[in-house]
N, CA, C and O atoms as a CHARMM CRD file, in Angstrom:
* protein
*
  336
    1    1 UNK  N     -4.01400  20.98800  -2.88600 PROA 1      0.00000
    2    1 UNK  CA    -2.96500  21.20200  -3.86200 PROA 1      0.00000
    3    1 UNK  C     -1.83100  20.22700  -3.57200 PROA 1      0.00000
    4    1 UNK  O     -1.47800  19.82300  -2.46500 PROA 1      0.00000
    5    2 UNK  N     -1.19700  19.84600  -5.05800 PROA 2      0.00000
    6    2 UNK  CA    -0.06100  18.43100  -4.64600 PROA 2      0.00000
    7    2 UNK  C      1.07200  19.52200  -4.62100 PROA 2      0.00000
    8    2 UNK  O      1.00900  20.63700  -5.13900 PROA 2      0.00000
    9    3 UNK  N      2.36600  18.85200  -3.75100 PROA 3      0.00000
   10    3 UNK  CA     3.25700  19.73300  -3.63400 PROA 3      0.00000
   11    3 UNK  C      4.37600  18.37000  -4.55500 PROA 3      0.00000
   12    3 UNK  O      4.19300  17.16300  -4.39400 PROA 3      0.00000
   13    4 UNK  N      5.17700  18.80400  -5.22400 PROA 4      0.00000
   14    4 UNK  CA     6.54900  17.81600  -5.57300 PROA 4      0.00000
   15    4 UNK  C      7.83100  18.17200  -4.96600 PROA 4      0.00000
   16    4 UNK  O      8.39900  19.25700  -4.84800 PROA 4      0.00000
   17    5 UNK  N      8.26700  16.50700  -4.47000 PROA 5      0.00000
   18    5 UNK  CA     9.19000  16.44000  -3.42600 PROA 5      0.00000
   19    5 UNK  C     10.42700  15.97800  -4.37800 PROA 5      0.00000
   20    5 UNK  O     10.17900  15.07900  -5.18100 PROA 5      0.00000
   21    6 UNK  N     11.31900  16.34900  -4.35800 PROA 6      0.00000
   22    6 UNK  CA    12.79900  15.76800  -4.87500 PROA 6      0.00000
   23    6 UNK  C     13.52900  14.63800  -4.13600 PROA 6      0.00000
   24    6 UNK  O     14.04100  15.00100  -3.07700 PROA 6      0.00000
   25    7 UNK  N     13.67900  13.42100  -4.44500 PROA 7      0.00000
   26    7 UNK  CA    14.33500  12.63100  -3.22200 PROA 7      0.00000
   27    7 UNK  C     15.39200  11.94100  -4.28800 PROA 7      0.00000
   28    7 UNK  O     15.20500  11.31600  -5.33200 PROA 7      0.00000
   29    8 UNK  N     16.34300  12.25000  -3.71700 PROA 8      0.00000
   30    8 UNK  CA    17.82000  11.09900  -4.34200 PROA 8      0.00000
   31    8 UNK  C     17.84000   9.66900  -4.13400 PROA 8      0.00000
   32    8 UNK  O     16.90900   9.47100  -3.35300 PROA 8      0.00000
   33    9 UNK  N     18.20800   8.92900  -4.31400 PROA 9      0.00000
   34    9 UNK  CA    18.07100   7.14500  -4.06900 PROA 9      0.00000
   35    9 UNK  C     19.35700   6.91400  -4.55600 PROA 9      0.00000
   36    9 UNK  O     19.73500   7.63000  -5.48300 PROA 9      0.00000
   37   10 UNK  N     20.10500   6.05700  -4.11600 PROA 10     0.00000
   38   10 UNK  CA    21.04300   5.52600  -4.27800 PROA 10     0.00000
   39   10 UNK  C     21.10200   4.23500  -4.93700 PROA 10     0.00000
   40   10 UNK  O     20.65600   3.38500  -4.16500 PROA 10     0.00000
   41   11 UNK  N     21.41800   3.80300  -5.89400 PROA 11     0.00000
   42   11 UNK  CA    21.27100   2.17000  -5.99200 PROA 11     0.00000
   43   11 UNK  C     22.76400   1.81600  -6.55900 PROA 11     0.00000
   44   11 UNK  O     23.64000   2.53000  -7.04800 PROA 11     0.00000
   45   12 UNK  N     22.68300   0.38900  -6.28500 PROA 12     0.00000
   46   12 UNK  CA    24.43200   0.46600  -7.16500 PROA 12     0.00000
   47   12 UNK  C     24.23700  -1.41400  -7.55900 PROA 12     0.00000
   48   12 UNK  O     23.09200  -1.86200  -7.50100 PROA 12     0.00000
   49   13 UNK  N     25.32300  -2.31200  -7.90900 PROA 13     0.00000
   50   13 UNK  CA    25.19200  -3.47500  -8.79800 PROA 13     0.00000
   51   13 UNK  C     23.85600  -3.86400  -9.02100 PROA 13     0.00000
   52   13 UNK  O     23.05800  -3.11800  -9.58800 PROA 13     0.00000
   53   14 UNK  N     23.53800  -5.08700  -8.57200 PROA 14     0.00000
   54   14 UNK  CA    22.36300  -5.51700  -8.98500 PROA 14     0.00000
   55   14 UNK  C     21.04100  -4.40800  -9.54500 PROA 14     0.00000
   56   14 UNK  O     20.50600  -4.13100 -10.61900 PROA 14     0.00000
   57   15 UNK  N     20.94900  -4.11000  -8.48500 PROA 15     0.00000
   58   15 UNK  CA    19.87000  -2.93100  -8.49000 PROA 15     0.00000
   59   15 UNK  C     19.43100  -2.04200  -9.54000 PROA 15     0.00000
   60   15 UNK  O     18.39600  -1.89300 -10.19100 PROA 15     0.00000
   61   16 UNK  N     21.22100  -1.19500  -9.45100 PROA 16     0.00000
   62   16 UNK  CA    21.45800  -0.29800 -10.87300 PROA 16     0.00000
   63   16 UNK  C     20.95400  -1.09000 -12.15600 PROA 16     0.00000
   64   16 UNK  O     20.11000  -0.74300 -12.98200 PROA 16     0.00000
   65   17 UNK  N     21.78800  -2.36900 -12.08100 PROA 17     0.00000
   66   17 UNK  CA    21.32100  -3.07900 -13.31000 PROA 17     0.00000
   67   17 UNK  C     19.95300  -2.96200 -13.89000 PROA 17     0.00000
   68   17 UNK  O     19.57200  -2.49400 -14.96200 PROA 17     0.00000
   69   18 UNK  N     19.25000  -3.57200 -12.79000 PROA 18     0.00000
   70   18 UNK  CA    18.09700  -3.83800 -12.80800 PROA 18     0.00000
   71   18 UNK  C     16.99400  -3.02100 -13.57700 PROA 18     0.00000
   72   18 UNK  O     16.14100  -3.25500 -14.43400 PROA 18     0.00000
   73   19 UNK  N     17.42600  -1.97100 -12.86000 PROA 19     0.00000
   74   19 UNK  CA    16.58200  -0.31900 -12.97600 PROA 19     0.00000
   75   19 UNK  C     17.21500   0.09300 -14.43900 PROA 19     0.00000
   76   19 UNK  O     16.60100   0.70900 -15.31000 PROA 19     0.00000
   77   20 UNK  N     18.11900  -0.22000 -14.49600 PROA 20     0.00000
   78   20 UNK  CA    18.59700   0.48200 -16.38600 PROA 20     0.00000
   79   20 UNK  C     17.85700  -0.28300 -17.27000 PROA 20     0.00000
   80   20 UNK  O     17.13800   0.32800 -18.06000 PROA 20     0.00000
   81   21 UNK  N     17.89100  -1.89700 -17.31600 PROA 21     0.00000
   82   21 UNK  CA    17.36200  -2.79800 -18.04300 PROA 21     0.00000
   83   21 UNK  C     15.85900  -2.20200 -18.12700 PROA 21     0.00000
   84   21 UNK  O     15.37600  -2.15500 -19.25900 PROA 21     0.00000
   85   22 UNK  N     15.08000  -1.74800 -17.05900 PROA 22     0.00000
   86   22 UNK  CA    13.78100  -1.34000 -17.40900 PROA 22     0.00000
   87   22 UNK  C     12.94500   0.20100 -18.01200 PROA 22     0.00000
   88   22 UNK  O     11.80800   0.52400 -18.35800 PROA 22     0.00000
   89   23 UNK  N     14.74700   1.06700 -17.83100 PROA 23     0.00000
   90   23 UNK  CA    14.44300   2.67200 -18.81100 PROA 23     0.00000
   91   23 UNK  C     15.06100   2.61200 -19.91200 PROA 23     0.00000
   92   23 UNK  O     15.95100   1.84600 -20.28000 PROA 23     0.00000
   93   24 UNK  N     14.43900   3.64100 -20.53800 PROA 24     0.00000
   94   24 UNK  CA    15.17400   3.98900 -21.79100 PROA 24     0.00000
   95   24 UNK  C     14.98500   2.70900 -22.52600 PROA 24     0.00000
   96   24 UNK  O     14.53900   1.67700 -22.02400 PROA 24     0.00000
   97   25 UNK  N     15.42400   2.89300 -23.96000 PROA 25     0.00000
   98   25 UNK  CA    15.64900   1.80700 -25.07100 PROA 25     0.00000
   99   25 UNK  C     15.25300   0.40900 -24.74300 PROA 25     0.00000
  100   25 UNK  O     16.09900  -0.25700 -24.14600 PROA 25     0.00000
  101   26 UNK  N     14.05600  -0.18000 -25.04200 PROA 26     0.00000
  102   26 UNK  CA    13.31300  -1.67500 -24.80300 PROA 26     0.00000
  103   26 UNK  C     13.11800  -1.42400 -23.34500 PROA 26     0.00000
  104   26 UNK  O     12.71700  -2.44100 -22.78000 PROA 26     0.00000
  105   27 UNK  N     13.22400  -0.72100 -22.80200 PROA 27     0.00000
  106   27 UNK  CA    12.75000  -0.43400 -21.35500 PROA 27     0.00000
  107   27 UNK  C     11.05400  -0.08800 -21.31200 PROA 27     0.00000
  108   27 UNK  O     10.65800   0.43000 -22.35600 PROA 27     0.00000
  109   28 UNK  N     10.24000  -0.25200 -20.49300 PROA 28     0.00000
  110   28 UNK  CA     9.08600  -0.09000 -20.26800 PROA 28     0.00000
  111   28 UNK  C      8.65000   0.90100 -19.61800 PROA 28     0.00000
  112   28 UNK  O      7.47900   0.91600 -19.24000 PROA 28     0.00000
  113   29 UNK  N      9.72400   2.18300 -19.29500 PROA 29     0.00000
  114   29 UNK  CA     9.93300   3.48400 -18.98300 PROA 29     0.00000
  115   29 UNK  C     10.99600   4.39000 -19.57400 PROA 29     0.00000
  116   29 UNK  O     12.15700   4.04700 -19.79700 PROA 29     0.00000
  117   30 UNK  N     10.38500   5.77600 -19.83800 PROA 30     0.00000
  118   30 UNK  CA    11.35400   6.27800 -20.73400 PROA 30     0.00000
  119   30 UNK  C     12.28700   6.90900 -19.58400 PROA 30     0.00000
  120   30 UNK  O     13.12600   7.70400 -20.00700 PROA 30     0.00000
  121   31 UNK  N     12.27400   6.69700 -18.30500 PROA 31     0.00000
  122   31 UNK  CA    13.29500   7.66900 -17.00400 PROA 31     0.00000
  123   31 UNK  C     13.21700   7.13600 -15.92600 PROA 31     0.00000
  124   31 UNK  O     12.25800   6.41600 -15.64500 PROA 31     0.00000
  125   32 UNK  N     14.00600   7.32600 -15.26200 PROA 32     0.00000
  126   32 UNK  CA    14.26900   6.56700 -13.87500 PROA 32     0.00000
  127   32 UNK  C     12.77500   6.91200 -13.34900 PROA 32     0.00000
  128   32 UNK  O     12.06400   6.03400 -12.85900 PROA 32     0.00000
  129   33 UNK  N     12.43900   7.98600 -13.45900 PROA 33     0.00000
  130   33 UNK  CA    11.41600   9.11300 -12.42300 PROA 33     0.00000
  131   33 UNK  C     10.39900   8.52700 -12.46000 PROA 33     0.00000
  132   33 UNK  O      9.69600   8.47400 -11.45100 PROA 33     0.00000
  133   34 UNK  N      9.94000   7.77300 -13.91200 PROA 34     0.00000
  134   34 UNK  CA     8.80900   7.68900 -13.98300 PROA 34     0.00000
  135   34 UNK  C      8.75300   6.06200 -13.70200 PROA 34     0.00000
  136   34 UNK  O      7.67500   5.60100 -13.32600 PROA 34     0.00000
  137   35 UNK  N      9.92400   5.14700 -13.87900 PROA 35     0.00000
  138   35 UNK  CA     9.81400   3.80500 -13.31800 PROA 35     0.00000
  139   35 UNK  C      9.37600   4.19700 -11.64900 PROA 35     0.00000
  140   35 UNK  O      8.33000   3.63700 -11.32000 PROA 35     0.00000
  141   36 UNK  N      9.97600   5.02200 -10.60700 PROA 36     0.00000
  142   36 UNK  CA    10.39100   5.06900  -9.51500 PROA 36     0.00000
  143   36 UNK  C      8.27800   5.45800  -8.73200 PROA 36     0.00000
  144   36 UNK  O      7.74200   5.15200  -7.66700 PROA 36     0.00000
  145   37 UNK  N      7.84800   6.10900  -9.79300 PROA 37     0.00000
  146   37 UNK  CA     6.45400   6.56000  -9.48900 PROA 37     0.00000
  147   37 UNK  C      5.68900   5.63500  -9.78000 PROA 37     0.00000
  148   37 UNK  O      4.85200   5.38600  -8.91300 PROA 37     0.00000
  149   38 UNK  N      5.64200   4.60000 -11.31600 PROA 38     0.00000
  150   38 UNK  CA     4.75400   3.64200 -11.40400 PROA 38     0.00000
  151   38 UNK  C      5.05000   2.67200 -10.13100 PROA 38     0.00000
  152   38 UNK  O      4.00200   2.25500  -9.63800 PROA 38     0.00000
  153   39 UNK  N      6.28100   2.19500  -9.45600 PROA 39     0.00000
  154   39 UNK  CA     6.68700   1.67600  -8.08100 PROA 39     0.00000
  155   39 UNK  C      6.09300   1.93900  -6.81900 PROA 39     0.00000
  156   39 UNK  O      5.55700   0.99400  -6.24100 PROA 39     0.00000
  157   40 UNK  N      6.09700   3.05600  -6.29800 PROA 40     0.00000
  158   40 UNK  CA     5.45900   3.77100  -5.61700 PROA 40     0.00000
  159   40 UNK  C      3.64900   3.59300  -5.65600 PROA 40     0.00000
  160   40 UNK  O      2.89100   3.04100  -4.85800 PROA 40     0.00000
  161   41 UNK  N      3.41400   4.24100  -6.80600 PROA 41     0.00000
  162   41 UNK  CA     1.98100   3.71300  -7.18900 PROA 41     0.00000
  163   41 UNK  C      1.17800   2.57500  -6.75600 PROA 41     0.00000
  164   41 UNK  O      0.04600   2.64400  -6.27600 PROA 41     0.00000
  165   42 UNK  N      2.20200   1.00300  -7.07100 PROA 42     0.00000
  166   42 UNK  CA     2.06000  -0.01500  -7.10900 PROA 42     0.00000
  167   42 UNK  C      1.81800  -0.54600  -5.29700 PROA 42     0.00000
  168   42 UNK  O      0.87700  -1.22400  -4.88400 PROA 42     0.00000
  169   43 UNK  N      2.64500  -0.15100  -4.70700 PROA 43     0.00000
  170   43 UNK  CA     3.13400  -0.30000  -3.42500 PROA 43     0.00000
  171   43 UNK  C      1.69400   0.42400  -2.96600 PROA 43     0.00000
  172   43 UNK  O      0.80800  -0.29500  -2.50600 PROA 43     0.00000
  173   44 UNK  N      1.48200   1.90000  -3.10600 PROA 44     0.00000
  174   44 UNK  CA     0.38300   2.16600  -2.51900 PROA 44     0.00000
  175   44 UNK  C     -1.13100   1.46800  -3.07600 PROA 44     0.00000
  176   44 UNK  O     -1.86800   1.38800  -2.09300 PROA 44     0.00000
  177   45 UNK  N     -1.75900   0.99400  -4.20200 PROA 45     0.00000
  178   45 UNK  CA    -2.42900   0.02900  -4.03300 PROA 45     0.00000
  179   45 UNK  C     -2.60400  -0.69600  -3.59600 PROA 45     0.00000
  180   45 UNK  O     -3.72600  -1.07300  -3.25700 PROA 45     0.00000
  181   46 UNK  N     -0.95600  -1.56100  -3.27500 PROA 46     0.00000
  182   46 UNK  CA    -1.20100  -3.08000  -2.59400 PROA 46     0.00000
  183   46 UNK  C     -1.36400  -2.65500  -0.88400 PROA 46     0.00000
  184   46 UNK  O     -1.94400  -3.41800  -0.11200 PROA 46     0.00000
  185   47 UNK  N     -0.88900  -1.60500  -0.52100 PROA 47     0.00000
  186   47 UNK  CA    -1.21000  -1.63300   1.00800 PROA 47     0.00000
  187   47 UNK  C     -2.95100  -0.78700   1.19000 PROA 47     0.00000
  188   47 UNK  O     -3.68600  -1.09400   2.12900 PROA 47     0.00000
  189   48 UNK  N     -3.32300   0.16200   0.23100 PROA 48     0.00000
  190   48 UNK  CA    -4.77000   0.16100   0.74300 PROA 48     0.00000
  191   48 UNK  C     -4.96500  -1.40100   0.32100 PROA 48     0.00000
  192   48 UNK  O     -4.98500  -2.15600   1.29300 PROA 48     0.00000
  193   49 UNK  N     -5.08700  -1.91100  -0.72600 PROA 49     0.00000
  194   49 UNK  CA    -5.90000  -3.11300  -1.04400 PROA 49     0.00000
  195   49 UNK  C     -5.67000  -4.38600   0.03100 PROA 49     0.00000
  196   49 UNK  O     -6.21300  -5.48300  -0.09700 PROA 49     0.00000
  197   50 UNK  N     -4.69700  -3.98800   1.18300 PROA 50     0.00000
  198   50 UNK  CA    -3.98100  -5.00900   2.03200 PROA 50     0.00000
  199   50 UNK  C     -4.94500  -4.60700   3.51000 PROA 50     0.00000
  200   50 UNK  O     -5.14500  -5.40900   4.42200 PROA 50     0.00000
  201   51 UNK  N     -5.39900  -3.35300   3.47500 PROA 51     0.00000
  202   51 UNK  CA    -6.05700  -2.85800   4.26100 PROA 51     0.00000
  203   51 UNK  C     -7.49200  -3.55500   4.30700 PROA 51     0.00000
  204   51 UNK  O     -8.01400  -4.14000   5.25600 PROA 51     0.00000
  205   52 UNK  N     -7.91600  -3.36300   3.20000 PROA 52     0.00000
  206   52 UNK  CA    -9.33400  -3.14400   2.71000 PROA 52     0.00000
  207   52 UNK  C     -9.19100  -4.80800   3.40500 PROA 52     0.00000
  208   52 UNK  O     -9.52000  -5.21700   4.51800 PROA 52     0.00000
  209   53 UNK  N     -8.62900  -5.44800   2.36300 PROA 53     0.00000
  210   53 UNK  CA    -8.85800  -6.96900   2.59400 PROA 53     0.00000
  211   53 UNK  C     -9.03600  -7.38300   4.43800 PROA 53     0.00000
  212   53 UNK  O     -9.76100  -8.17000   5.04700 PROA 53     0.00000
  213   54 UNK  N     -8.14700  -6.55900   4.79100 PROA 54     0.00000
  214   54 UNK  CA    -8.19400  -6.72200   6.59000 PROA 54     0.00000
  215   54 UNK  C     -9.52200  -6.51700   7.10600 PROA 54     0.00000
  216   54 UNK  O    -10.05000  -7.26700   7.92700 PROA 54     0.00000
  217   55 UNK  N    -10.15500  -5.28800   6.51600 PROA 55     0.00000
  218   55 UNK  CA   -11.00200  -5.02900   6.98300 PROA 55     0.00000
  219   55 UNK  C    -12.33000  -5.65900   6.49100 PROA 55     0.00000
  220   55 UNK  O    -13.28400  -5.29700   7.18000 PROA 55     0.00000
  221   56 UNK  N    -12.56700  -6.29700   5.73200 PROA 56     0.00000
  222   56 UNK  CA   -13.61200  -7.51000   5.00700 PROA 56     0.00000
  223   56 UNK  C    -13.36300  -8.68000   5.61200 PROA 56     0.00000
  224   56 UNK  O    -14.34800  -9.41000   5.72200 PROA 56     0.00000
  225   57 UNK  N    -11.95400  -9.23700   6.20200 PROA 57     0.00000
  226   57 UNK  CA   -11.86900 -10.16900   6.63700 PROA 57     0.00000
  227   57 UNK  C    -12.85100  -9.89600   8.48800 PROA 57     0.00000
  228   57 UNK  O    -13.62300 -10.74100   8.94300 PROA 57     0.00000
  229   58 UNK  N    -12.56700  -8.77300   9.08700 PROA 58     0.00000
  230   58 UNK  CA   -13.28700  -8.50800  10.59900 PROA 58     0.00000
  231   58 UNK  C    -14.64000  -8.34800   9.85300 PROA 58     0.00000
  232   58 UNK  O    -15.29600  -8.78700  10.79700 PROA 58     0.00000
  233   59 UNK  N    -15.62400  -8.06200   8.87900 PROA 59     0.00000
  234   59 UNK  CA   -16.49400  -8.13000   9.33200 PROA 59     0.00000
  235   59 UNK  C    -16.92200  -9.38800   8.96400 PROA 59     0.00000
  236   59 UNK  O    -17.64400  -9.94000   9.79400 PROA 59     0.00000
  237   60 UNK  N    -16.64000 -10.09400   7.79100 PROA 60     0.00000
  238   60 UNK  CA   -17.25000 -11.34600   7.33900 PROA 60     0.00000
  239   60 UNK  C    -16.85200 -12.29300   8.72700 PROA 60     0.00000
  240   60 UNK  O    -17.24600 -13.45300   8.85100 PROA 60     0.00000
  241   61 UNK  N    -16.22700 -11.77200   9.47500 PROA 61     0.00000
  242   61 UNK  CA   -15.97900 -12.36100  10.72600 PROA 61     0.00000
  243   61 UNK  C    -16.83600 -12.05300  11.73500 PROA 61     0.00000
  244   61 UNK  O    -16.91200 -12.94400  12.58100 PROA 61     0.00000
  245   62 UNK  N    -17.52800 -11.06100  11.93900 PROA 62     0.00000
  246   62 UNK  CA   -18.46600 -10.44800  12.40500 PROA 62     0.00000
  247   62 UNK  C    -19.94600 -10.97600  12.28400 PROA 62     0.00000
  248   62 UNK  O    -20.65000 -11.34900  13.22200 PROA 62     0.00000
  249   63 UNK  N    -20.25100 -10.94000  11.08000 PROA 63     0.00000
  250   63 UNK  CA   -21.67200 -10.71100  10.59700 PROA 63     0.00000
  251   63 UNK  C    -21.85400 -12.47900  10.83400 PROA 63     0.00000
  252   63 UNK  O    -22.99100 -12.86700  11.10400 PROA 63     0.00000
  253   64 UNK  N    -20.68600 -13.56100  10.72400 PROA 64     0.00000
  254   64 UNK  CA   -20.92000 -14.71700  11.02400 PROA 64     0.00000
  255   64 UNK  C    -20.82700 -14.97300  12.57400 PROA 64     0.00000
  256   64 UNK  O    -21.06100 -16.15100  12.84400 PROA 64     0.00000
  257   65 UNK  N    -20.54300 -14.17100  13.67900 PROA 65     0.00000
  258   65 UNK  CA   -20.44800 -14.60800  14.68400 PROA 65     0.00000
  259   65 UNK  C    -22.13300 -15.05500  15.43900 PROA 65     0.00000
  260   65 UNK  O    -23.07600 -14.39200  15.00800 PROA 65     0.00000
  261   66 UNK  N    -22.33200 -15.74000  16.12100 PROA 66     0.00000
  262   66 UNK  CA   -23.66100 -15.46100  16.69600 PROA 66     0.00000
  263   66 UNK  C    -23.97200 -14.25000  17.29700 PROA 66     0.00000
  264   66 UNK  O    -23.18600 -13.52500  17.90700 PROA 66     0.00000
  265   67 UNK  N    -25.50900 -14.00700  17.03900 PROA 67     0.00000
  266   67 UNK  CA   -26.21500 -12.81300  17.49900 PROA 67     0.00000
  267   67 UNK  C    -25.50100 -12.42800  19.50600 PROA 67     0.00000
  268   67 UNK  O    -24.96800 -11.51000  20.12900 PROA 67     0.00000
  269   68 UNK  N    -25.98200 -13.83400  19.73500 PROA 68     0.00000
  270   68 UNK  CA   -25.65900 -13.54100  21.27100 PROA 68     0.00000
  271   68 UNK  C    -24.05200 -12.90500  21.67200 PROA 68     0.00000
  272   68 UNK  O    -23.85800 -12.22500  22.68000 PROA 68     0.00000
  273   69 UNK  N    -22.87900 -13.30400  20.59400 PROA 69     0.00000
  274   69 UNK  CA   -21.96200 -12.77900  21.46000 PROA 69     0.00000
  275   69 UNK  C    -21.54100 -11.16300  20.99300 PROA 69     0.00000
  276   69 UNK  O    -20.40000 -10.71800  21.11400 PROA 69     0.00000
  277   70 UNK  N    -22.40900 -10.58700  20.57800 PROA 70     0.00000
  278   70 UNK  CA   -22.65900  -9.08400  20.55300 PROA 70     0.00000
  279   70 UNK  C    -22.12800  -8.61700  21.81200 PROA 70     0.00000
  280   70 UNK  O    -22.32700  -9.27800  22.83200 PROA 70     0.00000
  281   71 UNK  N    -21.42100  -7.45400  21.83900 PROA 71     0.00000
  282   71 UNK  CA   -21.64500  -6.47100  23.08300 PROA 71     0.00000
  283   71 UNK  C    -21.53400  -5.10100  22.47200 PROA 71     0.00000
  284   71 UNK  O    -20.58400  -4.68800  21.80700 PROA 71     0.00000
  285   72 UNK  N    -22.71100  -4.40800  22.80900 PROA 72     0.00000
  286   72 UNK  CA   -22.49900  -2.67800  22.73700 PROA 72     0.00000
  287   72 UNK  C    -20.97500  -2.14600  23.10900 PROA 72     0.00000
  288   72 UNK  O    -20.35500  -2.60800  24.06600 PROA 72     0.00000
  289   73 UNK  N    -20.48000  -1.18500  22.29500 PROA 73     0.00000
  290   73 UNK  CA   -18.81400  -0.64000  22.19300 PROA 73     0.00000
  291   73 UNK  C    -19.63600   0.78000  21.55900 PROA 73     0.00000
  292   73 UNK  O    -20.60600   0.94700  20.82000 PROA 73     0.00000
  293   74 UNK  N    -18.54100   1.80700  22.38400 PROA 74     0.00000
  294   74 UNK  CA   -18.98800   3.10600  22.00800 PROA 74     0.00000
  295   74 UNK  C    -17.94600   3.17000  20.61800 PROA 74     0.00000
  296   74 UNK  O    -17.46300   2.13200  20.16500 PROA 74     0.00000
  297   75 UNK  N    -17.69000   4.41900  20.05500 PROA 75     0.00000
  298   75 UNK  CA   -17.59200   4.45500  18.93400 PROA 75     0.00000
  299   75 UNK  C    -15.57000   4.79900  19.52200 PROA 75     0.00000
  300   75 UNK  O    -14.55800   4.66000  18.83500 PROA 75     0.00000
  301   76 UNK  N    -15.68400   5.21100  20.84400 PROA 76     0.00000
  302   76 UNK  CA   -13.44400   5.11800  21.17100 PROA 76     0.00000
  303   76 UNK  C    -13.26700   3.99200  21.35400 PROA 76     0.00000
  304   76 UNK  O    -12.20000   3.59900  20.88200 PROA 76     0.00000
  305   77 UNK  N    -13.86000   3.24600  21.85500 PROA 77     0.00000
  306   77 UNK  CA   -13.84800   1.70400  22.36200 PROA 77     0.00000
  307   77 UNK  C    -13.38500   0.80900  20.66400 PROA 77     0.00000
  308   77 UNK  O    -12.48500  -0.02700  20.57600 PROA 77     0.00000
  309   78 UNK  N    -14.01700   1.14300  19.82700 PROA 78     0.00000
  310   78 UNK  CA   -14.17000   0.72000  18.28400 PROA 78     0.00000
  311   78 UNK  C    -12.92400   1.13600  17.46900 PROA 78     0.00000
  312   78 UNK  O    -12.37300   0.35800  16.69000 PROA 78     0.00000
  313   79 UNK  N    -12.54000   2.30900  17.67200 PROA 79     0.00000
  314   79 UNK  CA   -11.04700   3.12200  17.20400 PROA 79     0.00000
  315   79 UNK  C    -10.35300   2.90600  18.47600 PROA 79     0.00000
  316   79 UNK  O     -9.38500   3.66700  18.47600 PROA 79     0.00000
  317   80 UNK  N    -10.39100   2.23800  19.53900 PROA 80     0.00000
  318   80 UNK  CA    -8.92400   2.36100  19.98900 PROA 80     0.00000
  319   80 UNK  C     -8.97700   0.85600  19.64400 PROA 80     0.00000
  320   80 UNK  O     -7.77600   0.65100  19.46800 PROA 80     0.00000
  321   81 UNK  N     -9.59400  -0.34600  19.42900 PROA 81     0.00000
  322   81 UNK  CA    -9.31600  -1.75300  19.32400 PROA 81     0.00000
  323   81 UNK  C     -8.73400  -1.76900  17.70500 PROA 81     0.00000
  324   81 UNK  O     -8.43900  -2.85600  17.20900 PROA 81     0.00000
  325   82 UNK  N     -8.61500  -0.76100  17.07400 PROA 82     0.00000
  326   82 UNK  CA    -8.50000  -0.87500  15.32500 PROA 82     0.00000
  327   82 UNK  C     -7.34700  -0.23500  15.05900 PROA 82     0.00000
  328   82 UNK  O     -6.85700  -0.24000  13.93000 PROA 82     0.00000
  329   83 UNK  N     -6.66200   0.54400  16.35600 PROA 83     0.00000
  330   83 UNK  CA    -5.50100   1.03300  16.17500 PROA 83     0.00000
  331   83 UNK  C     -4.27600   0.57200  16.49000 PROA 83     0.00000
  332   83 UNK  O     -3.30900   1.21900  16.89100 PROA 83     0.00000
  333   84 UNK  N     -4.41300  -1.07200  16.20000 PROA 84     0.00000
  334   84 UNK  CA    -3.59600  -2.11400  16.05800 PROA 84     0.00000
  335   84 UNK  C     -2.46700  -2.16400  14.32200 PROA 84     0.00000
  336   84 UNK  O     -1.68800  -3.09500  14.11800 PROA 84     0.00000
């Protein structure tokens, strides 16, 4: 079950500007709330998708290394080197 959190934000010149120009009237959001969530949204795509990419980059790094420099790693050995 999702729970909803209330959080205040402060913004003031530029910022404020910024954020009005994009609600309400020719704005591309009808409320702060819902600019502030498509934001959020955005941010959490780009960091799984920032992830993912990390993690395609170790194996295509992997699967090209030679056979020989393999070494057996138990499966803590594997999660504690990834908890970088």
């Amino acid at each position: 079950m999702y729970r909803t959190t209330t959080m205040t934000v402060r913004v003031s010149g530029a910022l404020s500007e910024f954020v009005a120009a994009n609600v309400g009237k020719g704005g591309a959001y009808e409320n702060v709330s819902e600019y502030i969530r498509d934001l959020i949204r955005r941010d959490k795509e780009r960091a799984e998708r920032e992830a993912f990419d990390r993690l395609k980059a170790e194996l295509n790094r992997a699967f090209a290394a030679p056979e020989q420099s393999y070494k057996p790693l138990t499966a803590a050995e594997v999660i504690a080197r990834n908890r970088v």
